[in-house]
C-alpha positions in Angstrom: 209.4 174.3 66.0 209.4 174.1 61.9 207.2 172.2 60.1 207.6 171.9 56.0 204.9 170.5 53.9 204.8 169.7 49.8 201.6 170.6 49.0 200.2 170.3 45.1 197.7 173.3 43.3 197.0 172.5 40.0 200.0 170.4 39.3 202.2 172.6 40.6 204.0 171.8 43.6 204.2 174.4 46.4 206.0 174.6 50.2 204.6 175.2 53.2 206.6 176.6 56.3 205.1 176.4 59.7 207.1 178.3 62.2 205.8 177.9 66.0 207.2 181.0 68.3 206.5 181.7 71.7 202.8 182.9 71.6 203.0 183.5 67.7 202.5 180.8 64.6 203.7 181.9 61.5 202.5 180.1 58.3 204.3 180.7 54.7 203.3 179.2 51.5 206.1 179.6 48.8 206.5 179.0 44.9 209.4 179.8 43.0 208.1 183.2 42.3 206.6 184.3 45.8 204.6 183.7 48.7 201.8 184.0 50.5 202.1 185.0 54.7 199.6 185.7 57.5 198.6 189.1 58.7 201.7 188.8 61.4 203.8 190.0 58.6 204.0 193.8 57.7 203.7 194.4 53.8 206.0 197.9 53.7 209.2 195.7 54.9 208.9 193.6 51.8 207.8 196.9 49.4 210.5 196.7 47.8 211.3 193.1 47.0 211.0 191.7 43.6 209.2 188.2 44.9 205.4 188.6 44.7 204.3 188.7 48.4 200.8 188.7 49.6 199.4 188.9 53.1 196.2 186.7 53.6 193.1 187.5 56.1 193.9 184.3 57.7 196.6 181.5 58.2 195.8 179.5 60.9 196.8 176.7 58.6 198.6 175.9 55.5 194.6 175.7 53.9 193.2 178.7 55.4 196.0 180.3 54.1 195.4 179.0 50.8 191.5 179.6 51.3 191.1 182.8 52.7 191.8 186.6 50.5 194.5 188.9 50.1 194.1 191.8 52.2 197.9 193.2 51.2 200.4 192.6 48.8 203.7 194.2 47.2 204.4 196.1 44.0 205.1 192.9 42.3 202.1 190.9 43.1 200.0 194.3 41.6 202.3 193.8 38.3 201.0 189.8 38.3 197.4 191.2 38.1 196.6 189.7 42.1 193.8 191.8 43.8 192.9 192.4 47.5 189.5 189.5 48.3 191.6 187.0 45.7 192.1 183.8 47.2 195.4 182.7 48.6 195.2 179.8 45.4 194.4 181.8 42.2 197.2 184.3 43.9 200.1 181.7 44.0 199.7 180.4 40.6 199.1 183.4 39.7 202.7 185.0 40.2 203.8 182.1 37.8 202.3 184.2 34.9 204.3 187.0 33.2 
């Protein structure tokens, strides 16, 4: 099952994915530049890629995903100035700067 959701930070408006696998939930939380992804998700595949990714402690939910820290993240989220123990928030709108 896939569940979308609008979701507003600061005035900017942001997506949540929820995908529901057999025995796994997968939550996602995209802006135009990036997104943020639970720990189910291995960093070194998206090395590479030129969207900001971060992997949070949590994601139960679209909000402990938003709420919890950074515990990995690409080149590209570095460049943006994102640190691991940042919260999911200040990390999304912060791959809108530079």
């Amino acid at each position: 099952m896939i569940d979308l959701k609008s979701i507003v930070i600061d005035k900017e408006r942001v997506i949540g994915l929820q995908i529901k696998l057999p025995f796994t939930l997968m939550i996602f939380v995209f802006n135009t530049k990036g997104f943020l992804c639970g720990p189910q998700i291995n960093i070194d595949t998206f090395k590479h890629n030129r969207a900001s990714i971060c992997i949070m402690s949590k994601s139960s939910t679209y909000e402990e995903c938003l709420n919890s820290e950074v515990k990995a993240m690409n080149q590209s989220a570095i460049d943006k100035g994102i640190e691991i123990g940042m919260k999911g928030k200040k990390a999304l709108m912060m791959m809108y700067e530079n």
